[in-house]
Structure formats: structure tokens, C-alpha cells
TORTILUM-976189 format. One record per atom (N, C-alpha, C): x, y, z. Coordinates in steps of 0.05 Angstrom, whole numbers, padded with zeros to 5 digits, always signed. Layout:
// residues N
XYZ
...
END
This chain:
// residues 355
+01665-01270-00904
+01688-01259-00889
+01710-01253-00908
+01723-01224-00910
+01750-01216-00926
+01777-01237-00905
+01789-01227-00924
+01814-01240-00911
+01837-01219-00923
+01853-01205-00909
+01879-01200-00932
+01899-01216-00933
+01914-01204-00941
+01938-01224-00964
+01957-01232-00936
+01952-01221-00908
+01962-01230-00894
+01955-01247-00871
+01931-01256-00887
+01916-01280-00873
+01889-01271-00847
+01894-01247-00852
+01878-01228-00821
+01844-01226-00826
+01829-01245-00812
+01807-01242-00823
+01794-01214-00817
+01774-01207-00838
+01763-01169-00839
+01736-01181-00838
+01723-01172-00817
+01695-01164-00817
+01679-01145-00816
+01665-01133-00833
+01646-01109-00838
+01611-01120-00829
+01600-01101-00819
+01573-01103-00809
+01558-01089-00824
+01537-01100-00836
+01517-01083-00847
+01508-01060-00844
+01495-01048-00852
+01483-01016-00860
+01457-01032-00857
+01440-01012-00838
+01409-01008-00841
+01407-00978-00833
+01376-00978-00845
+01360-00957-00840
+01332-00955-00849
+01329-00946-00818
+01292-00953-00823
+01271-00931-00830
+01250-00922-00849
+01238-00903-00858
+01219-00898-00839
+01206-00885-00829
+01177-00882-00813
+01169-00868-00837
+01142-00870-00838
+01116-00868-00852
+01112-00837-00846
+01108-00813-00853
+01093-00803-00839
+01068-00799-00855
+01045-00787-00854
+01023-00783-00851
+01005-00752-00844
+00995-00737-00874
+01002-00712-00867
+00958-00706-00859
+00955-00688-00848
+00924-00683-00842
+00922-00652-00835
+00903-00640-00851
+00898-00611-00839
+00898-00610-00809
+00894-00618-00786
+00894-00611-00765
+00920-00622-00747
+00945-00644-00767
+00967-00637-00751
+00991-00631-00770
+01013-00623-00762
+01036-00624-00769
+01052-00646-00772
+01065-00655-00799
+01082-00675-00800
+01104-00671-00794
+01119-00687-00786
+01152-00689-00798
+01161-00697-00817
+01197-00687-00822
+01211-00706-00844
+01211-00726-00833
+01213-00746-00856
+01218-00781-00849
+01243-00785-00831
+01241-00804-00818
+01263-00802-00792
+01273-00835-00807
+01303-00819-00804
+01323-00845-00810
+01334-00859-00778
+01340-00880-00779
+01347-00884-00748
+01371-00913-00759
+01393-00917-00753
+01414-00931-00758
+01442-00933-00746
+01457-00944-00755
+01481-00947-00746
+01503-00948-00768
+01516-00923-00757
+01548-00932-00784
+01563-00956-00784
+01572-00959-00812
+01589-00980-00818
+01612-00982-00791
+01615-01006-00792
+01644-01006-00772
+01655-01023-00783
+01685-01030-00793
+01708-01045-00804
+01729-01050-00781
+01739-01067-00784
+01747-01072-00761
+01770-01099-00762
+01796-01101-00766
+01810-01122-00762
+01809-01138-00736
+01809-01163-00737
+01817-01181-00714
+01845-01184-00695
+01863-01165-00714
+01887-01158-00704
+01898-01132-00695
+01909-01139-00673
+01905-01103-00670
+01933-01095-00678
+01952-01109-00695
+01977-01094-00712
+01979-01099-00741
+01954-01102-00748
+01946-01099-00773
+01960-01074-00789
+01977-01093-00811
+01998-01077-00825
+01986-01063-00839
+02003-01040-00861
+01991-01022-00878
+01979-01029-00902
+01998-01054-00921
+01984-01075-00934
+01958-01083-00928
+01961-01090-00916
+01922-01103-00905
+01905-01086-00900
+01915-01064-00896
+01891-01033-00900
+01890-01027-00916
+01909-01025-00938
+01910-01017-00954
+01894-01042-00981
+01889-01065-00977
+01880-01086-00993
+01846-01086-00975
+01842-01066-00956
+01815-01075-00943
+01800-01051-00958
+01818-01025-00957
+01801-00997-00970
+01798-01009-00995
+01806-01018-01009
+01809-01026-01046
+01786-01043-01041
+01786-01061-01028
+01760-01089-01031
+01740-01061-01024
+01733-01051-01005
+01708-01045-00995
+01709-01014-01025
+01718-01007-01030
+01713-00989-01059
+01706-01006-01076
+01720-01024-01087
+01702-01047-01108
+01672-01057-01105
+01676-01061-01075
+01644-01073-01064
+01621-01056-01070
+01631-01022-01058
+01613-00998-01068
+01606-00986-01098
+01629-01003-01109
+01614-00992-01144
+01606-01011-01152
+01607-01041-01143
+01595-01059-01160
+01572-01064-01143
+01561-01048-01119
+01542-01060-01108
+01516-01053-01126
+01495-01077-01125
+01465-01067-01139
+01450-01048-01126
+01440-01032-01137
+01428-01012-01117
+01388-01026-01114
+01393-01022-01096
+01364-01027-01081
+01343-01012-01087
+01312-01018-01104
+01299-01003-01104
+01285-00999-01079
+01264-00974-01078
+01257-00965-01056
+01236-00944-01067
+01210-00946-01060
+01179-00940-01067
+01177-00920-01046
+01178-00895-01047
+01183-00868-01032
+01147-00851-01032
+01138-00854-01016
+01113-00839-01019
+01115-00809-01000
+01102-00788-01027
+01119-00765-01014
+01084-00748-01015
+01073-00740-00992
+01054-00727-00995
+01057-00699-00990
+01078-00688-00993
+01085-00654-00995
+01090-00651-01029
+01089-00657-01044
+01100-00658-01072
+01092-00626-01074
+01120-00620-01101
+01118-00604-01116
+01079-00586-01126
+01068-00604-01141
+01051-00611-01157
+01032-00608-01130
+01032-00616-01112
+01012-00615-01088
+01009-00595-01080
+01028-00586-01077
+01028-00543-01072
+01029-00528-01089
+01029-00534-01116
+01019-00514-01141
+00999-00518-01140
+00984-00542-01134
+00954-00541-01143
+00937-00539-01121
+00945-00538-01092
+00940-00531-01079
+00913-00554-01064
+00916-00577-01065
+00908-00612-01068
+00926-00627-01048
+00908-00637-01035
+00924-00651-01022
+00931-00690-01040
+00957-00692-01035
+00963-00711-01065
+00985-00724-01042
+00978-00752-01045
+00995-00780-01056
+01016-00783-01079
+01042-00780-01076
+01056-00792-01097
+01071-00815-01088
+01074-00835-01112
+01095-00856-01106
+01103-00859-01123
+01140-00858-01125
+01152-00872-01142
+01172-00883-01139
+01191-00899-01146
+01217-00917-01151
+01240-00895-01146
+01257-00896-01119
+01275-00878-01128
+01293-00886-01138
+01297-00911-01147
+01321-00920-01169
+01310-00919-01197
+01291-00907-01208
+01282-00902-01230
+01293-00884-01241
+01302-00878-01268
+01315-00858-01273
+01296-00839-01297
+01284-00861-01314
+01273-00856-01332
+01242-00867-01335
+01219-00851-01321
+01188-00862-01321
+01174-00874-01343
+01159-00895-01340
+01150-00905-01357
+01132-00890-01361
+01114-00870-01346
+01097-00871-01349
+01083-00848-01319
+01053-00846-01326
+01047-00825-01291
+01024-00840-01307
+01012-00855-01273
+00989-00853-01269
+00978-00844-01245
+00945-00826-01251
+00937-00808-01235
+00911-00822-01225
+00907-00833-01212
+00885-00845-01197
+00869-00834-01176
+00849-00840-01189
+00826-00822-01170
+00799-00832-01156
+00808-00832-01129
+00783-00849-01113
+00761-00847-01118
+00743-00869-01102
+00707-00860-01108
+00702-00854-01081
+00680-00868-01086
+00644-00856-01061
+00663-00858-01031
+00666-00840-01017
+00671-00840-00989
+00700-00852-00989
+00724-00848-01007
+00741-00862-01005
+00765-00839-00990
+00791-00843-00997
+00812-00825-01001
+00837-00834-01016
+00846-00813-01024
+00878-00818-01037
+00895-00847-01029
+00891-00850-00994
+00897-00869-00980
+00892-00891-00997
+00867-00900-01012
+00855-00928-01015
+00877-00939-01042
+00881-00917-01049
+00900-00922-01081
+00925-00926-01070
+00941-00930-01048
+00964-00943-01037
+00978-00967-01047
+00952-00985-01058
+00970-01014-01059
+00973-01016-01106
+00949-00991-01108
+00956-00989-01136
+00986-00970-01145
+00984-00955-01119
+01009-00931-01123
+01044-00955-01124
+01036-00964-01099
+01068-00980-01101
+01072-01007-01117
+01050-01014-01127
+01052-01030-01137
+01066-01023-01177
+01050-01003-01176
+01052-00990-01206
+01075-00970-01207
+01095-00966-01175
+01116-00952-01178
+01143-00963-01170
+01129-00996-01169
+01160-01011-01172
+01163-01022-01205
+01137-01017-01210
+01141-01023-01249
+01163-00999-01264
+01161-00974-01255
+01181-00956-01265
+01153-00929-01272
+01130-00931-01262
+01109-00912-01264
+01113-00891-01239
+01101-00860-01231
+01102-00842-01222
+01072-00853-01211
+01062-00849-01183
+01038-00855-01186
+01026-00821-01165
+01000-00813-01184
+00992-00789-01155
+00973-00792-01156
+00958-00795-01130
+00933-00801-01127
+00920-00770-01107
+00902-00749-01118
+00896-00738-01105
+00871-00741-01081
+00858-00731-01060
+00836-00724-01055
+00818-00703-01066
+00791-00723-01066
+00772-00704-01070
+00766-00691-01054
+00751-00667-01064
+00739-00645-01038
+00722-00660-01022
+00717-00655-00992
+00703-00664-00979
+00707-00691-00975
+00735-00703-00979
+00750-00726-00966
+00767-00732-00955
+00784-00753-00945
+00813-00746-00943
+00823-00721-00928
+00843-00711-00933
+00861-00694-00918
+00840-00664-00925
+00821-00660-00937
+00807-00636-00942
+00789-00630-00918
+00798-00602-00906
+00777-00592-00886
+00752-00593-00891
+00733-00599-00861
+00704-00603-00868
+00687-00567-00891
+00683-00562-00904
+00671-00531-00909
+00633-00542-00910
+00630-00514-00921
+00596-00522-00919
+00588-00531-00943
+00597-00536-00967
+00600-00533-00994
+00589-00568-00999
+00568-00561-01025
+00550-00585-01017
+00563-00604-01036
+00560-00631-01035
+00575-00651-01049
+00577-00637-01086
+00557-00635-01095
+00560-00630-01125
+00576-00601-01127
+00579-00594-01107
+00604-00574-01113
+00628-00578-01115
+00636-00591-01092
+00665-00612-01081
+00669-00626-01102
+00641-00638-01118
+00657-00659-01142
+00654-00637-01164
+00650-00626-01172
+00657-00603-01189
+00678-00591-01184
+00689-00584-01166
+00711-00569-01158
+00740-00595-01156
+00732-00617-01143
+00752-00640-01159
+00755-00640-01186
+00732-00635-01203
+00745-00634-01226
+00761-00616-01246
+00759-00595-01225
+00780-00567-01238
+00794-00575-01228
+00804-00589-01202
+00831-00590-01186
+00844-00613-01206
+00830-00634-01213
+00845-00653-01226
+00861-00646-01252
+00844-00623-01277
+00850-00616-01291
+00878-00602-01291
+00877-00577-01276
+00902-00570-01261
+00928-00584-01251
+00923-00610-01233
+00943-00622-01236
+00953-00643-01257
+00924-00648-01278
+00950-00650-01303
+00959-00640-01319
+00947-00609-01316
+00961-00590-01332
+00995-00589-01319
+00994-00592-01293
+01019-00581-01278
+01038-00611-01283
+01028-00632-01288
+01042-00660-01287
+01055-00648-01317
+01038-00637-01342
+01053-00638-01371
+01066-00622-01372
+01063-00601-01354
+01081-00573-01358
+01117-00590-01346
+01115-00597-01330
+01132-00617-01309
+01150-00643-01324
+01131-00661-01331
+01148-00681-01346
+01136-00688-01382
+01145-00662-01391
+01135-00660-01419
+01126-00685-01433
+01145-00698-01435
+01148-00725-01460
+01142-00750-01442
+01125-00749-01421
+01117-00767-01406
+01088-00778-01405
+01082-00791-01417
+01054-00804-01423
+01042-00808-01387
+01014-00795-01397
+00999-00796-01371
+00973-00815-01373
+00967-00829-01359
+00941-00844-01362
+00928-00842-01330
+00901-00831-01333
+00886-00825-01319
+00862-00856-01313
+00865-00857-01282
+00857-00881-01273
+00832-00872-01251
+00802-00875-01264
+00779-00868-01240
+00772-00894-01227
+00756-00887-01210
+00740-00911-01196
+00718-00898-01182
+00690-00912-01194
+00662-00908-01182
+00669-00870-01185
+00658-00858-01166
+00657-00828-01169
+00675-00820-01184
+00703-00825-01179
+00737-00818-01185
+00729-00814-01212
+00710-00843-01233
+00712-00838-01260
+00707-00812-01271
+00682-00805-01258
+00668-00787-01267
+00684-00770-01270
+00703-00760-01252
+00722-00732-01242
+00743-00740-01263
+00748-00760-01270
+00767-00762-01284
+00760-00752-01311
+00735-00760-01324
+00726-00756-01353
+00716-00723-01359
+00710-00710-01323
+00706-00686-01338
+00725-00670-01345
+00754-00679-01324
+00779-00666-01329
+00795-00675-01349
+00792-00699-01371
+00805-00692-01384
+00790-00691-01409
+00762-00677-01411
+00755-00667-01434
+00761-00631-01422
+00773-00621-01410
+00781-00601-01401
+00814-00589-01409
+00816-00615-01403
+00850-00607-01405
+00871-00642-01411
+00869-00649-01434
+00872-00672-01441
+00907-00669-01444
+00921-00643-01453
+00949-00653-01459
+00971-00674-01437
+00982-00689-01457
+00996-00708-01441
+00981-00731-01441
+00954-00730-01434
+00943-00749-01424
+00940-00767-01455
+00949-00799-01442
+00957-00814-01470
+00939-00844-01461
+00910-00849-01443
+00896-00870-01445
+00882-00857-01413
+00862-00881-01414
+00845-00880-01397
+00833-00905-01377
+00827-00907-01359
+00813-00933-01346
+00796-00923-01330
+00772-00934-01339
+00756-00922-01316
+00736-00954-01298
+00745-00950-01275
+00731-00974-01252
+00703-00973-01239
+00679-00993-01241
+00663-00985-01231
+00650-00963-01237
+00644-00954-01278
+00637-00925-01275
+00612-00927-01280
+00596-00945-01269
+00568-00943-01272
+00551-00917-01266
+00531-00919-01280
+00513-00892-01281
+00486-00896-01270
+00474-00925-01252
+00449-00924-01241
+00456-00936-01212
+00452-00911-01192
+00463-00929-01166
+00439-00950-01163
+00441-00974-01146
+00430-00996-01139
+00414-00986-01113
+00389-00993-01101
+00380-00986-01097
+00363-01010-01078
+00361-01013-01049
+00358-01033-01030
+00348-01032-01002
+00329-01043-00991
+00313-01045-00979
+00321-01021-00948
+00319-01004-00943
+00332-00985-00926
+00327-01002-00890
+00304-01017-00892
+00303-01030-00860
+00322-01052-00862
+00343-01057-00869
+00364-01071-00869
+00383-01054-00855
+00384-01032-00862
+00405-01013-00844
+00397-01001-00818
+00367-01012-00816
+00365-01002-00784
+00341-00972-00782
+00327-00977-00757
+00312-00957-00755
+00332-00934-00756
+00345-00920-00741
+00370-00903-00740
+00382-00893-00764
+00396-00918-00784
+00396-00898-00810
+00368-00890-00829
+00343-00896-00818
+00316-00888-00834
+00316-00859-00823
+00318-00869-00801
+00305-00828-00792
+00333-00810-00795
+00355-00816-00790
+00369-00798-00800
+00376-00791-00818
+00368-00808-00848
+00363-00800-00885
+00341-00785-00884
+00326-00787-00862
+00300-00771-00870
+00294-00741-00868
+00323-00732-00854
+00322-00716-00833
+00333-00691-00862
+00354-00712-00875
+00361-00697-00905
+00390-00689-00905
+00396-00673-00878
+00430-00662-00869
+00437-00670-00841
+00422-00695-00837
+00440-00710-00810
+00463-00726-00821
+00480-00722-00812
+00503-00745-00814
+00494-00763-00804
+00495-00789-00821
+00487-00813-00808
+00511-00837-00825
+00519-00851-00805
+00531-00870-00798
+00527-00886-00825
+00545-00893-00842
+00537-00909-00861
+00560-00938-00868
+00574-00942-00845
+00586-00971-00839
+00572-00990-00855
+00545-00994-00838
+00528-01020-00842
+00517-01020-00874
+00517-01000-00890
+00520-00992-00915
+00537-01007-00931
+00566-00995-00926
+00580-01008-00940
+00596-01032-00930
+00589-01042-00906
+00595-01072-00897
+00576-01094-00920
+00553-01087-00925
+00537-01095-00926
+00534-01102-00961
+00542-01075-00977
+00542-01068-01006
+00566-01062-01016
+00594-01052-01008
+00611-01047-01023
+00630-01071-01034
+00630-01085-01031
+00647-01113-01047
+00646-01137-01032
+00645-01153-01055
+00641-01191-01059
+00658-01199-01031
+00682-01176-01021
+00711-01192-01005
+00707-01175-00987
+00697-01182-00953
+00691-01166-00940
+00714-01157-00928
+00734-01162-00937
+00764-01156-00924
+00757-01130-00935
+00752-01129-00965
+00756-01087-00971
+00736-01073-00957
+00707-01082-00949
+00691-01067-00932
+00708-01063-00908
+00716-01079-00892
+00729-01073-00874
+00751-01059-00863
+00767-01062-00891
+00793-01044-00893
+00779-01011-00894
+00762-01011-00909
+00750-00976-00915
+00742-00971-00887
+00728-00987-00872
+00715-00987-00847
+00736-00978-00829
+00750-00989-00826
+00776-00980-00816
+00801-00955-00818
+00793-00950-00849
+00813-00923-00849
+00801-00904-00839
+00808-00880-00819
+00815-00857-00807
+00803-00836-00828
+00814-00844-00856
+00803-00817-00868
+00779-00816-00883
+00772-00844-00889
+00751-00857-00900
+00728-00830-00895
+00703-00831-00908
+00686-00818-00904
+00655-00832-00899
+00656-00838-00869
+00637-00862-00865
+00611-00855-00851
+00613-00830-00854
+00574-00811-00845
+00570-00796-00872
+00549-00792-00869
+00542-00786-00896
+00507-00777-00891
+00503-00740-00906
+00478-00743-00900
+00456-00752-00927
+00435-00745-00928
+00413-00752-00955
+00421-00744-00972
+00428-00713-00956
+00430-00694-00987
+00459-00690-00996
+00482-00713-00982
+00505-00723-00994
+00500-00743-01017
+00483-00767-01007
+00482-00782-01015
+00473-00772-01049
+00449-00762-01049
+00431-00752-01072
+00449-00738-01093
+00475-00722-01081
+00487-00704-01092
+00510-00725-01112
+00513-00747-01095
+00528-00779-01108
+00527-00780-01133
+00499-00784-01124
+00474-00796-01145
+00473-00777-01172
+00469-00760-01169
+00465-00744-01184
+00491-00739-01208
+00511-00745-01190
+00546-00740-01211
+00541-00760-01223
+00538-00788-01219
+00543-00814-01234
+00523-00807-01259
+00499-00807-01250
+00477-00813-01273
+00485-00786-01299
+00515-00772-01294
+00515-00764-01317
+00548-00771-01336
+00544-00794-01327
+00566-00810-01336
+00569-00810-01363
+00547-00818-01375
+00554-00825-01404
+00563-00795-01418
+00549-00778-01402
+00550-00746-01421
+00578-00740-01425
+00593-00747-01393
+00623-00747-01387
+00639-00747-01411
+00626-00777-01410
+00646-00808-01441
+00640-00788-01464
+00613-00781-01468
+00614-00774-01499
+00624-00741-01505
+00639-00736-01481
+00661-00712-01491
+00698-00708-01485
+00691-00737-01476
+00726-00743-01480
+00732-00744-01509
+00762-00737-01511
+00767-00743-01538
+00767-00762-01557
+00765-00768-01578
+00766-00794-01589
+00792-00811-01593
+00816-00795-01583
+00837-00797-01600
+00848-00813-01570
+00842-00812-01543
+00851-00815-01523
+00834-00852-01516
+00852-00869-01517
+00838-00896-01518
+00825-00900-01483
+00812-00918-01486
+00796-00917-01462
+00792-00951-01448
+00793-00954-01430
+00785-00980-01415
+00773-00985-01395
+00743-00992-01396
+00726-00985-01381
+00724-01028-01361
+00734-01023-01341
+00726-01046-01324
+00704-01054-01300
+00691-01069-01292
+00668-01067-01285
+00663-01101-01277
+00652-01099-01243
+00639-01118-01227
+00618-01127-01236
+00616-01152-01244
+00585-01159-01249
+00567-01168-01227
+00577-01160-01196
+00563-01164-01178
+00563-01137-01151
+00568-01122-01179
+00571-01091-01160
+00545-01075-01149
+00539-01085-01123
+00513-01068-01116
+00515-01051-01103
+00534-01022-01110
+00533-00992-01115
+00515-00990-01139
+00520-01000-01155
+00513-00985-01182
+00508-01006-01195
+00494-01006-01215
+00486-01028-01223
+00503-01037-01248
+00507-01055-01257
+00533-01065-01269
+00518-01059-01302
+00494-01070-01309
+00494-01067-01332
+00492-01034-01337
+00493-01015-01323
+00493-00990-01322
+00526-00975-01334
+00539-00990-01335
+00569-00986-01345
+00566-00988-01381
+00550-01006-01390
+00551-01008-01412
+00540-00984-01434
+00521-00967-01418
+00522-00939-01436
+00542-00918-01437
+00561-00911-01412
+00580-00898-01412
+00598-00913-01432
+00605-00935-01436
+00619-00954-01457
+00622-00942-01484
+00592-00944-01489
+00578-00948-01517
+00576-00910-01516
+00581-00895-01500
+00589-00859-01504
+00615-00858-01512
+00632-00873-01513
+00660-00864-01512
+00666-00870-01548
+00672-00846-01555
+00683-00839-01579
+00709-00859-01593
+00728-00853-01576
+00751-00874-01584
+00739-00894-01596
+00759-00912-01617
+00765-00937-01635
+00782-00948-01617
+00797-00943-01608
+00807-00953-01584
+00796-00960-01558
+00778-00977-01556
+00768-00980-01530
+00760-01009-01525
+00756-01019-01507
+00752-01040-01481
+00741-01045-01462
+00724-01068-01457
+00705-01068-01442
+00710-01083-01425
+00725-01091-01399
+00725-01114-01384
+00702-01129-01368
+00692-01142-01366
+00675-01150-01332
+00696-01168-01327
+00692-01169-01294
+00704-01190-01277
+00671-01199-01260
+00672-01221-01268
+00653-01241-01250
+00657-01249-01227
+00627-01244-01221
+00624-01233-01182
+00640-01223-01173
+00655-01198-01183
+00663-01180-01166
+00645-01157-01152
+00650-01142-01129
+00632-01113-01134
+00645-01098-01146
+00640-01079-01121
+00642-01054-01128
+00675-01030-01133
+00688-01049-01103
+00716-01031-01114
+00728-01051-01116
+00737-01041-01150
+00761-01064-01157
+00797-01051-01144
+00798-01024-01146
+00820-01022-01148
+00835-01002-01119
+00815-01001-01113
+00817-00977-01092
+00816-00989-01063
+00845-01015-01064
+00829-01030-01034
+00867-01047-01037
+00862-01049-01015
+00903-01075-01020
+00899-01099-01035
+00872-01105-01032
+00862-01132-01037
+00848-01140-01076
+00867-01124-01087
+00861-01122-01111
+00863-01155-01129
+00836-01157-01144
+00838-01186-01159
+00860-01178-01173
+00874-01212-01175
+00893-01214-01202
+00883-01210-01224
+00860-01217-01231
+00844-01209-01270
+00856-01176-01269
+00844-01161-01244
+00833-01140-01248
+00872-01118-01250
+00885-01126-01235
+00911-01120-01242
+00927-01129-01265
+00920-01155-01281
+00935-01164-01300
+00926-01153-01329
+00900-01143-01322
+00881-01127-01351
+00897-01102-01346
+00892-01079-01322
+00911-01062-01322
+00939-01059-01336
+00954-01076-01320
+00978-01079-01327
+00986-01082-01359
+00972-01102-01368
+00971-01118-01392
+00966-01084-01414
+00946-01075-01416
+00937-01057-01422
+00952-01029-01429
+00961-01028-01401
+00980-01004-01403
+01011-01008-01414
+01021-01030-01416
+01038-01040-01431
+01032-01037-01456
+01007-01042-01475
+01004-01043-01500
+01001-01017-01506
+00996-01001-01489
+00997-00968-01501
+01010-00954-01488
+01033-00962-01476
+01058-00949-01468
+01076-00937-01500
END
């Protein structure tokens, strides 16, 4: 409680204001973020409150406003600049009390994921003082259904990715970019930046195994047998990844649950998967050498088989490179809220030393 010099106690009420989320999808229209609040009110307890004591209440509340700390605040903006040059639907998050970036990282989902899943890596890595954009791949996420068969979509992610980091270096010149895959994501990541590497100043790639795992199909039910068989049925692949995508069934469940998730899937999706990973190592052995690399990996990942990470490893050119396992993890380490501590403190740790 103020007081002025004439004993009159001054009470001021806080300032709020609340952000809504919005949430953008080819088939609706968003809005701007809606502020909803109430103005300051000041207000003496006296109602012949002299000019002195207004005059000692404007001076306090000016002091209060320049010495106040300003509040950070993790702004996720999915209309970005960079999202409509490249014509991608894109995730950004960053610090708007940041003035000066540490850094852009560009993270890129896997198998049936979306931009969405990289959420808890985006705000987490953009209250550190990082830019974070996480795009969708074709045929995920906010991208309309077309007829265009998976190894196209991930081919065509990988020109789109290239592009937006051509458009990130054109944008924030002297700003180190480190490119972050996971499971599929890697792949898209390594062909785009043996494409278009400027800026780009390290690498991590999650889960980039190159032999999917491979498991008894009457576990998933008569229903998903005949509809793999069928080749271009969409079939239901929940009990899939309830079943196979990670040690913590909280992240199966979380994927199970997102909206944009991509949770049918036909044979000749699946095959088309298959087919991107197993050319993983070729990826590694045409990145640059000069661009360091950190390859992390579940030793209980039954997507892909874990010791299958270690040839894409042993492709990668750099002297600069790193190999993590995390024990009994699966399959997504990073692409889920529920991220291990190892698996964020190697990150973190990491990108600090080559900041």
C-alpha cells in the first residue's frame, strides 16, 4: 500500500491479461489472439485528496513503470513471415523479451507426427533466448489431404525445409541455425541441409535409425491384417503405436490424442516410410563435414531398430560428432511434453558448447 506525504493511503489494482491460443487448420479460419482485461484503476481513499498527493502518486507510479522487470512471455505465432514465403505451414516460438537470439532451432517431426508434437521443445528452447520453427510435413499436420504418395510428400518436405532455411539466413544473417530431426524428421533434415546448408551451424538428429522393427501383425488384430493387405486402405493404426511407439505410454497417448496426429495409415504409406529411413546413412554421408552432428537414440526403440542408428553415425563425415543412447527409452525422445531429462540436458548441454 502507497501512502503520500499526507498520510492518504493509495491503492492501485493490478493489470491482467489473458492470451487465447489460437490454432490455425486448412479447413478453418483463425483469429487474432484475443486480449480480455481490465484497466488500471488508482484511486485515493479520500475524496479531497490534495494536489501534493497527486502529484507524489503520478511520480511513484512513473518510478514503478521504469523500474518495473519486464515479464518474459513465449509467443507462438503460426502465421509467420517465413510461413508465407515458403508457403509451409510452420510453428514459431520465441521470447518476446528477447532482444538478441541465441540461436534458431528448426525441428522437424517424424512418422505420423505434426509441428504440434515439437511444442514442449519449442517453449522450452524459447525461454532459453532460442527462435524455435517447427514446420509440417506434407501429408501431416495442417497440410491438405492430395493424392501424392508418401515418398513424394517426404521429398517435397525436403525442398520445403531447405527453403525455409534459406529464408531463416536470408532473415537473421549472423544467426546460427541448428537443425533438430526426429525418426522421419531426421531424414528431411539431412537431405535439406546437404542442399542448402548456409547458416546452418550443428545438427541433432533423434531416433534416426535406418531398419524399421518389424512384429508379429496378429497383435494388431484381424482388421488391421486385411486392411494392410488391401495396400491403399486407410487403416487405423492407434493399436500400433499404443503398442510400439515409446517405453512412457503417456507419449503414445498424447499422439493418440492429438487432432492432427496422423493415425490411419495405408501399406503403401507405410512401405513408402520404410523406404525414406533405410536411406539414412546415404543422407549422413552427404552432409557436410564442417557442420558437427549429434546423433541420439533409444536403446529400446521398437520403430526402428536401435542398433540401426549406428551406421548413419559411422556416415557422418564431421570430426565433430556424438553419439548418445539413453537406456530403455523408445522411440520418440523429443517430439512429446514428456521429454527425459538425459535427453534435454545432452541437448541443451550440447548446444551451449557450440553456440
Amino acid at each position: 500500500m502507497l501512502r503520500s506525504p499526507l498520510g492518504r493511503a493509495v491503492i492501485g489494482s493490478k493489470r491482467s491479461a489473458i492470451r487465447q491460443k489460437v490454432y490455425w487448420h486448412p479447413e478453418h479460419t483463425s483469429g487474432k489472439p484475443m486480449f480480455a482485461g481490465r484497466k488500471p484503476r488508482f484511486y485515493s481513499t479520500s475524496l479531497d485528496a490534495s494536489l501534493p498527493a497527486i502529484v507524489f502518486l503520478l511520480v511513484t507510479l512513473m518510478a514503478c513503470e521504469i523500474f518495473r522487470p519486464a515479464f518474459a512471455e513465449v509467443v507462438k505465432d503460426d502465421r509467420s513471415k517465413v510461413s508465407q514465403a515458403a508457403g509451409v505451414p510452420i510453428y514459431e516460438w520465441k521470447d518476446d523479451s528477447v532482444n538478441q537470439l541465441k540461436g534458431i532451432v528448426v525441428a522437424v517431426h517424424g512418422f505420423a507426427q505434426d509441428a504440434g508434437a515439437m511444442t514442449s521443445i519449442g517453449q522450452t528452447f524459447a525461454k532459453q533466448g532460442y527462435l524455435v520453427v517447427a514446420p509440417d510435413l506434407r501429408g501431416h499436420g495442417r497440410w491438405e489431404e492430395t493424392d501424392a504418395s508418401m515418398e513424394e510428400n517426404l521429398q517435397s518436405s525436403c525442398d520445403d525445409l531447405a527453403k525455409i532455411l534459406s529464408l531463416l539466413h536470408k532473415k537473421y544473417k549472423k544467426t546460427s541455425i541448428y537443425c533438430l530431426g526426429e525418426s522421419t524428421g531426421s531424414g528431411v533434415v539431412m537431405s535439406a541441409v546437404a542442399k542448402q546448408s548456409d547458416g546452418v551451424r550443428g545438427i541433432i538428429l533423434c531416433a534416426a535409425g535406418s531398419q524399421p522393427s518389424f512384429h508379429n501383425p496378429a497383435v494388431m488384430g484381424s482388421k488391421f491384417i486385411k486392411g494392410m493387405a488391401t495396400f491403399v486402405t486407410q487403416v487405423d493404426i492407434r493399436p500400433y503405436l499404443q503398442h510400439y511407439l515409446s517405453d512412457d505410454d503417456r507419449v503414445a497417448q498424447e499422439m493418440i490424442n492429438d487432432p492432427l496426429a496422423k493415425k490411419t495409415q495405408s501399406a503403401s504409406q507405410l512401405l513408402g516410410t520404410m523406404s525414406f529411413i533405410k536411406e539414412m546413412p546415404v543422407r549422413a554421408a552427404k552432409l557436410p563435414s564442417s557442420i558437427p552432428v549429434l546423433v541420439i537414440q533409444g536403446t529400446a526403440d521398437q520403430i526402428v531398430l536401435p542398433a540401426s542408428a549406428e551406421p548413419v553415425f559411422q556416415a557422418v563425415r564431421a570430426r565433430d560428432k556424438k553419439f548418445v543412447p539413453v537406456n530403455g527409452s523408445g522411440h520418440i525422445l523429443v517430439g512429446t511434453s514428456f521429454i527425459k531429462p538425459l535427453v534435454l540436458r545432452t541437448i541443451e548441454n550440447w548446444l551451449a558448447e557450440h553456440g
